[in-house]
C-alpha positions as CSV (number, residue, x, y, z in Angstrom):
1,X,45.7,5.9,17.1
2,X,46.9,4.4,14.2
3,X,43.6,1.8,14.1
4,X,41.3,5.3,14.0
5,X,43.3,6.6,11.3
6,X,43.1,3.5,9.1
7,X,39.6,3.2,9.9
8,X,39.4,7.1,9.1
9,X,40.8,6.3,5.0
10,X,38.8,3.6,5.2
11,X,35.5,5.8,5.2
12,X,36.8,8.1,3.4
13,X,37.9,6.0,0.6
14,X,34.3,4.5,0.1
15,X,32.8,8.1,0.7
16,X,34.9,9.0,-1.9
17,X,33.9,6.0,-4.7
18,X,30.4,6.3,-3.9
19,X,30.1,9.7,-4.6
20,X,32.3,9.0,-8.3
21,X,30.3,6.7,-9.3
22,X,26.7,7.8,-8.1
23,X,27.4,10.8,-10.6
24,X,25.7,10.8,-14.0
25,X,28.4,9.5,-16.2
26,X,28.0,11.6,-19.6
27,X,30.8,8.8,-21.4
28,X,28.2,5.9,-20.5
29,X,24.9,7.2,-20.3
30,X,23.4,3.8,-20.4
31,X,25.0,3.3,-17.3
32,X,23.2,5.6,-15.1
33,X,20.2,4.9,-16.9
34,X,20.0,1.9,-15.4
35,X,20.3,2.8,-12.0
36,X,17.7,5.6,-12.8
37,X,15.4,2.8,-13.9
38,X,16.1,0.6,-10.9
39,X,15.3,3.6,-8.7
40,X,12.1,3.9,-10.4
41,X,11.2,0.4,-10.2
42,X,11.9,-0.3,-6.7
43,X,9.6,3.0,-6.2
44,X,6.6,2.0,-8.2
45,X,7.0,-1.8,-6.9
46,X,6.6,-0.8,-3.4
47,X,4.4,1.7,-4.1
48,X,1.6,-0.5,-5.9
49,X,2.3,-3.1,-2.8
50,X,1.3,-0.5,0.0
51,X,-1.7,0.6,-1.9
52,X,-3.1,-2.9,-3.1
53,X,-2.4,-4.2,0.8
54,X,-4.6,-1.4,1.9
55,X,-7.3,-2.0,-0.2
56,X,-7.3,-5.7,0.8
57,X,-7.2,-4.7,4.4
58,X,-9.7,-2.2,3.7
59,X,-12.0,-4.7,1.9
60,X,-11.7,-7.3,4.7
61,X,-12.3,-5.1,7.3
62,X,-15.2,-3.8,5.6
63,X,-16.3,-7.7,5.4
64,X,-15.5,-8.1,8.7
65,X,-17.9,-5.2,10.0
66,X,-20.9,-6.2,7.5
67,X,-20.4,-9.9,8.7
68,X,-20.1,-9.2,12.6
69,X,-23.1,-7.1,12.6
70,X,-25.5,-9.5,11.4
71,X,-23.8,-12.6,12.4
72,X,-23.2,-11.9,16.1
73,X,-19.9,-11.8,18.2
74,X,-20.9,-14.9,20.0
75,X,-24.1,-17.7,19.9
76,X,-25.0,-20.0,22.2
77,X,-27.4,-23.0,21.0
78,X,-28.3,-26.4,22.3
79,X,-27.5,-29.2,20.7
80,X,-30.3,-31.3,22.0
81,X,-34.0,-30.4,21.7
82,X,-34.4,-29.3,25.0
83,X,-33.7,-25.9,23.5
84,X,-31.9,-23.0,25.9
85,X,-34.2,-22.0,29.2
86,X,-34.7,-18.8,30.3
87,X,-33.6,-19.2,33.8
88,X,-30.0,-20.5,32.0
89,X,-30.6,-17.0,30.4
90,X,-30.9,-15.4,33.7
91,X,-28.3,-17.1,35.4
92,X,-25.5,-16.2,32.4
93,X,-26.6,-12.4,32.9
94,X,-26.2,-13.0,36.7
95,X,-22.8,-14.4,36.0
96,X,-21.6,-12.5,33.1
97,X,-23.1,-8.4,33.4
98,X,-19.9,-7.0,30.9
99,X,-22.1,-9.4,27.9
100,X,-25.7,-8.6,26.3
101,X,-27.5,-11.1,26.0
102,X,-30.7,-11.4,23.4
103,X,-32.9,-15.2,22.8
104,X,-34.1,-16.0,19.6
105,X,-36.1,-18.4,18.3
106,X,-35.8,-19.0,14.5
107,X,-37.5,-21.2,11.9
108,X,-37.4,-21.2,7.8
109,X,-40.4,-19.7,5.9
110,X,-41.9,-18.5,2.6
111,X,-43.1,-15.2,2.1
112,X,-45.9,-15.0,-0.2
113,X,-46.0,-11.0,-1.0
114,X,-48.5,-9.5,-3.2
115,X,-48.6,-12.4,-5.2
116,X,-44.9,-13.1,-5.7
117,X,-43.3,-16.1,-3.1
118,X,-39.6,-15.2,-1.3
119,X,-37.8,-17.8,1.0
120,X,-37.1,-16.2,4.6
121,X,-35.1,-17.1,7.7
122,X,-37.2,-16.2,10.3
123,X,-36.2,-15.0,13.6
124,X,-38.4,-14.4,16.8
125,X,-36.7,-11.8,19.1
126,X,-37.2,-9.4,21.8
127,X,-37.2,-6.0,20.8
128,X,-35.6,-4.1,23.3
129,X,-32.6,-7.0,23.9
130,X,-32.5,-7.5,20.3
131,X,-32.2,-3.4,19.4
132,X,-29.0,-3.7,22.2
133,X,-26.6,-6.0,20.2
134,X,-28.0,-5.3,16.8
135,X,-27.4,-1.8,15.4
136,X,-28.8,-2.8,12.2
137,X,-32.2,-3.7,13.8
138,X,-32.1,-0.9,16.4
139,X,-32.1,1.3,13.1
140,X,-34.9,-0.4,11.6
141,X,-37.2,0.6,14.7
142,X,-36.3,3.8,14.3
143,X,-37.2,4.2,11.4
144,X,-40.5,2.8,11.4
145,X,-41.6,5.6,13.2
146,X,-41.6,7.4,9.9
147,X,-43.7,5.2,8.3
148,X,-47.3,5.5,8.2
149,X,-50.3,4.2,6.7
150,X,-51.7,5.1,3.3
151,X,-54.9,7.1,3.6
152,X,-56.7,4.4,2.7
153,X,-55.6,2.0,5.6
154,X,-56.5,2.0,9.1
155,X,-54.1,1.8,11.9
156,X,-52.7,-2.1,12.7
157,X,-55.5,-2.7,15.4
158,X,-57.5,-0.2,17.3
159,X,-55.4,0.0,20.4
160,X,-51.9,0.0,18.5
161,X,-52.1,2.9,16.6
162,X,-49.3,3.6,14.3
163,X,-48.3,6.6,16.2
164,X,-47.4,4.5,19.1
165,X,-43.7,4.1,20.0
166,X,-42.0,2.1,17.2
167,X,-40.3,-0.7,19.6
168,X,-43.5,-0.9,21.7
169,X,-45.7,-1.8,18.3
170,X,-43.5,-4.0,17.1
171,X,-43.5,-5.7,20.4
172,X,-47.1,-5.5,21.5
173,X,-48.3,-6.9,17.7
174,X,-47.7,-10.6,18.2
175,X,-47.7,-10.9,14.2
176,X,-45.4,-8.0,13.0
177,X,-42.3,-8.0,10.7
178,X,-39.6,-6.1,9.8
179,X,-38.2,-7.6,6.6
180,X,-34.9,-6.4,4.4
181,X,-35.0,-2.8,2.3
182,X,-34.1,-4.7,-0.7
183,X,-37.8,-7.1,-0.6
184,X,-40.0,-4.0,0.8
185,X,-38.5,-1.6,-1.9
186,X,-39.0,-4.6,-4.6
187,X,-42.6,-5.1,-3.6
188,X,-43.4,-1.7,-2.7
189,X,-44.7,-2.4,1.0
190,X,-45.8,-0.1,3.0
191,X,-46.6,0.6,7.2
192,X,-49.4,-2.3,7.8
193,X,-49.4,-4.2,5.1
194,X,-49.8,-8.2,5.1
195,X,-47.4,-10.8,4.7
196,X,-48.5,-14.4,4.4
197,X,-45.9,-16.5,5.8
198,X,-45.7,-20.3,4.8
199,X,-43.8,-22.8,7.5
200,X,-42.9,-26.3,7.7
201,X,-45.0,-27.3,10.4
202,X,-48.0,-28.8,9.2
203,X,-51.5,-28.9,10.7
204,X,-54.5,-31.3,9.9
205,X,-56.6,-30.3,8.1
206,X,-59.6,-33.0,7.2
207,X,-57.9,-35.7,5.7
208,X,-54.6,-34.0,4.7
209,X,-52.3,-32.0,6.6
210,X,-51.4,-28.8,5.1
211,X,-48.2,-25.9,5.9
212,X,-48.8,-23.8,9.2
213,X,-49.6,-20.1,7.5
214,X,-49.8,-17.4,9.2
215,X,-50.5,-13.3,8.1
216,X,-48.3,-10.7,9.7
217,X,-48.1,-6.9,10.0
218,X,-45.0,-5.2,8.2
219,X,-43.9,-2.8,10.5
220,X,-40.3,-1.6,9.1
221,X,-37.6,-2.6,6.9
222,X,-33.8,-2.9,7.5
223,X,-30.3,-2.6,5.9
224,X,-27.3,-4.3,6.3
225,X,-25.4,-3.8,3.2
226,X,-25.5,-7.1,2.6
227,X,-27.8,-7.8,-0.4
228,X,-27.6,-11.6,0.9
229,X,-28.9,-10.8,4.6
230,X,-31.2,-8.3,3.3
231,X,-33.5,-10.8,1.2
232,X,-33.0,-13.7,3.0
233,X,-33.7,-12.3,7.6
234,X,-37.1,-11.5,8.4
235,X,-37.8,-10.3,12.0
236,X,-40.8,-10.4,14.1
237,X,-41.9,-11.6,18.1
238,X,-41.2,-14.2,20.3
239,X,-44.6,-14.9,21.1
240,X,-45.1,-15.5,17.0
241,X,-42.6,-18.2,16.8
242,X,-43.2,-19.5,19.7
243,X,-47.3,-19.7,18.6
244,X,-46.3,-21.1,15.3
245,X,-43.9,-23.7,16.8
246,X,-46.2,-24.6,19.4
247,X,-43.4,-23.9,22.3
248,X,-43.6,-23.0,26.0
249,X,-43.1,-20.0,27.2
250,X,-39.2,-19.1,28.3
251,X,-37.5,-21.3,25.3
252,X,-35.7,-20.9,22.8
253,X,-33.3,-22.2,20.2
254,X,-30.8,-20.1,20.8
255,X,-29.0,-17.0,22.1
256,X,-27.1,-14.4,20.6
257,X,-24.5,-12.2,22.1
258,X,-22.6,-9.1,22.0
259,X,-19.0,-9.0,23.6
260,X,-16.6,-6.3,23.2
261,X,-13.9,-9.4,23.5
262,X,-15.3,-12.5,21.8
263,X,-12.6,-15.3,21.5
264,X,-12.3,-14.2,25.7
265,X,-15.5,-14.4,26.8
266,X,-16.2,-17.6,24.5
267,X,-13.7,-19.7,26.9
268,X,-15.1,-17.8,30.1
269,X,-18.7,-19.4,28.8
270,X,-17.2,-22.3,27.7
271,X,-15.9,-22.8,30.8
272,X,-19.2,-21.7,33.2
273,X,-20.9,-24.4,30.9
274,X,-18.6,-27.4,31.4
275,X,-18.6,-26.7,35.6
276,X,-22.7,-26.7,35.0
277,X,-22.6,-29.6,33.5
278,X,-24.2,-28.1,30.8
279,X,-22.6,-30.0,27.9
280,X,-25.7,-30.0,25.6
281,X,-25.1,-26.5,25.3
282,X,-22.5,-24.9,22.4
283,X,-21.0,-21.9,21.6
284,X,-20.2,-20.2,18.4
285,X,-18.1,-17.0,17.2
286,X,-18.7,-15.0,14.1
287,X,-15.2,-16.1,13.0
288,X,-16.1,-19.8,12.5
289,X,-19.1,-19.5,11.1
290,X,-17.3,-17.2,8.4
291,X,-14.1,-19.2,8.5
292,X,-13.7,-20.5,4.8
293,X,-14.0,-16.5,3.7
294,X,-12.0,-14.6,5.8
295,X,-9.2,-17.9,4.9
296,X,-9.7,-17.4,1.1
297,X,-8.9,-13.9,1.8
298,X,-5.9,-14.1,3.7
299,X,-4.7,-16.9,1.2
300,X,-5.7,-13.9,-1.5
301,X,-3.7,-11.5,0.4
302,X,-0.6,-13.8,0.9
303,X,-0.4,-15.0,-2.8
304,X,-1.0,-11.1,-3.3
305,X,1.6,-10.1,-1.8
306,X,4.2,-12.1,-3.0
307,X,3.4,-11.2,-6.4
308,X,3.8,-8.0,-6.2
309,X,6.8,-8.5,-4.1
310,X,8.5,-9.7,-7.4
311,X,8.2,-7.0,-9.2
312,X,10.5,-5.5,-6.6
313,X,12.9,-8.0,-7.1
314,X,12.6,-7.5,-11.2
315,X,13.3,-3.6,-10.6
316,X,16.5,-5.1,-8.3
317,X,17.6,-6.5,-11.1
318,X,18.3,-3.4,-12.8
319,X,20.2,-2.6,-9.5
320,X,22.6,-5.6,-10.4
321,X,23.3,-5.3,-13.9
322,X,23.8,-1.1,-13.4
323,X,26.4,-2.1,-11.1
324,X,28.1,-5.1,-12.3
325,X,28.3,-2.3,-15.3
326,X,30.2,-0.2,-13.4
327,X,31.9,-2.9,-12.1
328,X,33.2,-3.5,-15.6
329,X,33.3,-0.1,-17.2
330,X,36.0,0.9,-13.8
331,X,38.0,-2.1,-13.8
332,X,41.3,-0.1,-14.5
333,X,40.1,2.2,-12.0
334,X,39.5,-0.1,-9.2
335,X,42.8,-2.4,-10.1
336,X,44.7,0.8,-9.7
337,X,43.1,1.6,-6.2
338,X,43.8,-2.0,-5.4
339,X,47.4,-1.9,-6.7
340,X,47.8,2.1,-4.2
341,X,47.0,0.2,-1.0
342,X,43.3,0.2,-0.8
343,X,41.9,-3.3,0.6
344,X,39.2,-5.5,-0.9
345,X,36.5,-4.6,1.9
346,X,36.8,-1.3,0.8
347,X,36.4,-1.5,-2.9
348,X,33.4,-3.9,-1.7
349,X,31.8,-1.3,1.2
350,X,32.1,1.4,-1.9
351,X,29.8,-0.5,-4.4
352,X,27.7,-2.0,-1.5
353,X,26.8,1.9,-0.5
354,X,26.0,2.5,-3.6
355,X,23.8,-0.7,-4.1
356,X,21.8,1.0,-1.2
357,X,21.5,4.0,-2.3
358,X,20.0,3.3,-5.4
359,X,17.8,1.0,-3.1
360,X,16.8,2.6,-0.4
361,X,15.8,6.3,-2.1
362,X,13.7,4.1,-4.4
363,X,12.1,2.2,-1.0
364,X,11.8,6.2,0.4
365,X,10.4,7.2,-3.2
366,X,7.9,4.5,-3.1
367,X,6.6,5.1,0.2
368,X,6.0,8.9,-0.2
369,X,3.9,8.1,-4.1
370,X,2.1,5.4,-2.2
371,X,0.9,8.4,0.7
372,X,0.4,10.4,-2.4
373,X,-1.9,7.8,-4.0
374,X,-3.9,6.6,-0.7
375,X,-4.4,10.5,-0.2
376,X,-5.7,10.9,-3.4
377,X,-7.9,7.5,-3.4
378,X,-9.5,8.8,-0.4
379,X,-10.4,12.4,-1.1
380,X,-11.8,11.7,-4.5
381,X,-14.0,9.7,-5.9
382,X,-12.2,8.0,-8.1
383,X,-12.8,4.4,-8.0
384,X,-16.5,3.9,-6.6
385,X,-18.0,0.3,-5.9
386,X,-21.3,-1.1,-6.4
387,X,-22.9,-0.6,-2.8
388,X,-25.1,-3.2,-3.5
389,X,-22.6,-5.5,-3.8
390,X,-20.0,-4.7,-1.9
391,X,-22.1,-2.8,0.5
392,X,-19.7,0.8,0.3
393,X,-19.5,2.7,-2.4
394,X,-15.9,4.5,-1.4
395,X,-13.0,2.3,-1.5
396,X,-12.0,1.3,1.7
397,X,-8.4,1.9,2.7
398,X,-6.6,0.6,5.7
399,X,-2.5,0.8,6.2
400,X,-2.2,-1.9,7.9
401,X,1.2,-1.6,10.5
402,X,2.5,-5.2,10.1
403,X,1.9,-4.8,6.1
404,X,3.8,-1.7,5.8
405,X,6.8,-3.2,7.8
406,X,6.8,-6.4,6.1
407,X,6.7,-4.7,3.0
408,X,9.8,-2.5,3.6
409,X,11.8,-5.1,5.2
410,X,11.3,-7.4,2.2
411,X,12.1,-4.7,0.2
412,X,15.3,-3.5,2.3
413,X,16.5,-7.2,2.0
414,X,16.1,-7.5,-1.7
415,X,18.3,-4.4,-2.1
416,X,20.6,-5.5,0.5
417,X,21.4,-8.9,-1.8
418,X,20.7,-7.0,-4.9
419,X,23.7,-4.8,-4.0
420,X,26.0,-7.4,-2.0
421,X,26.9,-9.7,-5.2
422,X,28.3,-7.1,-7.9
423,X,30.1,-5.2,-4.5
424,X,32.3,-8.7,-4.2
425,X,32.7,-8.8,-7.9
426,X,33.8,-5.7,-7.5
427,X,36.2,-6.4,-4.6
428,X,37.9,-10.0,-6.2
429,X,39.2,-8.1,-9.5
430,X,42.8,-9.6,-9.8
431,X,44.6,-5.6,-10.3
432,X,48.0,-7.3,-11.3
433,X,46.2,-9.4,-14.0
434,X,44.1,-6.4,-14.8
435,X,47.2,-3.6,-15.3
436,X,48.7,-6.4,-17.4
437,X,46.4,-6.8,-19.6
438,X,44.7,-3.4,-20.1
């Protein structure tokens, strides 16, 4: 009974303190002041940390979603010349029917359009497996159907007219291409007109040997948002590359892949490949071939965050010197309570509470301007992007849960020391020495 009752004053006592001195104190205005400012600073710190970690999680997802459309969730290739077989293609689909698989064969080039020479990776797919994985290239078919010729032009060849079904002409045209928006807008092409490609392979030709060249049909264009993709891929048939690299039919250098769960399915294949024996054939996820840049950007996001971290722990400063203030300004006050009967941990649970309170209102301040800011940020255009060069023109936002918690708990813990030192101050004032004296 008489352990609830002291515990009981106890409460009391530090209920009592913390609302005294939590009131504005019109005989030291500069006092409160301080703590008002603290408040502030603790809100604005955390505020501008939410916000600038969503727009780096926005950004990087955004990244993420440009790169793993175009680069693939997972790609298989050979590492000897032998190149990948179709029957291992067969066999994987046999083996593996959750995955899409699509063959490529690929080779570097140089466009020579209407005069004006562009470098080109070209790739040699399969329509209808390639439209499957790639949304991007899907998109392009579909919208070649609303090309069509100039008046002046005939249709691609007499029994491939251009109102035939986008996929099937592309297909069925051994030489067509489907090149990036950003080269067909910059040369103006248009449904059937002719590309001469340049390749590395050389034929003879009398005493010389000159590049392979070869004319094909552009048939569509395509968009990634990537200004880099966009000028540099250039799609068009197996049975081109394949003529072009003098190959047999059912090779190919390489694979690509869609998976709903990449970094599991690459140590399924990994696996079927070493109990095949097949050790001359790798595999590759989008993340490592875009390693050093999604690294640079968590490093940037890191070093980020820290920064701005410390501008919460300047605004706890304010925190500090507000209290150590009081600390000073009540020292009669508190000797007196110490000299009545009231213990040390009490005089130190008083300032501590109001350590957090300052603290924690500024965290709860903070995180309601930061929903304020986000809201705004995404319902009006206020910040817009090149799309060109960050393919989006909105700002992408993303809260990210583990940011958010990390960035309150760091915050909860710099209030929390911010607020423990001047409370022990507080709670080793020598009252005899103090009544004596003052």
């Amino acid at each position: 009974m008489a352990k609830s009752h002291s515990l009981a004053t106890n409460t009391s006592i530090a209920k009592f303190l913390h609302g005294k001195f939590l009131r504005f104190d019109k005989s030291q205005p500069f006092i409160s002041i301080t703590a008002i400012l603290a408040f502030l600073g603790i809100g604005v710190g955390v505020m501008v940390l939410i916000v600038a970690m969503a727009i780096m999680n926005g950004m990087s997802k955004e990244f993420e979603k440009r790169l793993f459309v175009m680069s693939y969730p997972l790609t298989i290739f050979s590492l000897k010349q032998q190149g990948i077989s179709q029957s291992l293609v067969q066999e994987l689909e046999q083996h593996f029917p959750n995955l899409r698989f699509s063959p490529y064969l690929y080779t570097q080039a140089v466009a020579r359009i209407n005069g004006a020479m562009e470098a080109a990776m070209l790739f040699g797919v399969d329509s209808s497996r390639e439209a499957a994985i790639n949304p991007v290239f899907a998109k392009a078919l579909q919208g070649s159907q609303n090309l069509a010729p100039s008046a002046d032009k005939p249709p691609i060849t007499p029994t491939m007219p251009a109102t035939q079904p986008p996929r099937e002409a592309f297909q069925n045209n051994k030489f067509s291409i489907i090149v990036g928006k950003s080269v067909a807008d910059m040369y103006f092409l248009e449904f059937g007109d002719k590309l001469t490609l340049f390749f590395t392979q050389f034929e003879p030709a009398g005493l010389t040997l000159t590049p392979t060249m070869k004319r094909f049909s552009f048939m569509g264009s395509f968009s990634s948002g990537v200004s880099g993709y966009d000028s540099a891929y250039m799609y068009s048939t197996l049975d081109a590359l394949q003529a072009i690299k003098k190959l047999p039919q059912g090779l190919y250098d390489g694979v690509h892949i869609y998976s709903a769960n990449p970094m599991e399915d690459k140590q399924n294949l990994r696996k079927y490949f070493d109990t095949q024996g097949l050790g001359h054939v790798a595999i590759e996820g989008w993340w490592e071939r875009n390693s050093n840049l999604f690294a640079a950007m968590d490093l940037e996001k890191r070093v980020l965050f820290i920064v701005l971290m410390l501008i919460i722990l300047m605004a706890s400063l304010n925190i500090i010197s507000s209290l150590l203030m009081v600390v000073m300004n009540r020292r009669k006050e508190i000797a007196l309570l110490l000299s009545l009967g009231a213990s040390a941990g009490e005089i130190r649970k008083s300032f501590f509470m109001l350590g957090l309170t300052i603290g924690l209102s500024g965290i709860v301040f903070g995180v309601v301007l930061s929903g304020v800011v986000l809201f705004v940020l995404d319902t009006f255009p206020i910040i817009t992007l090149p799309a060109d060069v960050y393919g989006v023109s909105k700002l992408p936002l993303d809260v990210g849960v583990l940011d958010f918690c990390a960035t309150i708990i760091g915050a909860v813990c710099i209030v929390c020391f911010s607020s423990y030192y001047p409370a022990k101050k507080a709670a080793q004032i020598d009252a005899l020495n103090v009544l004596r004296n003052e």
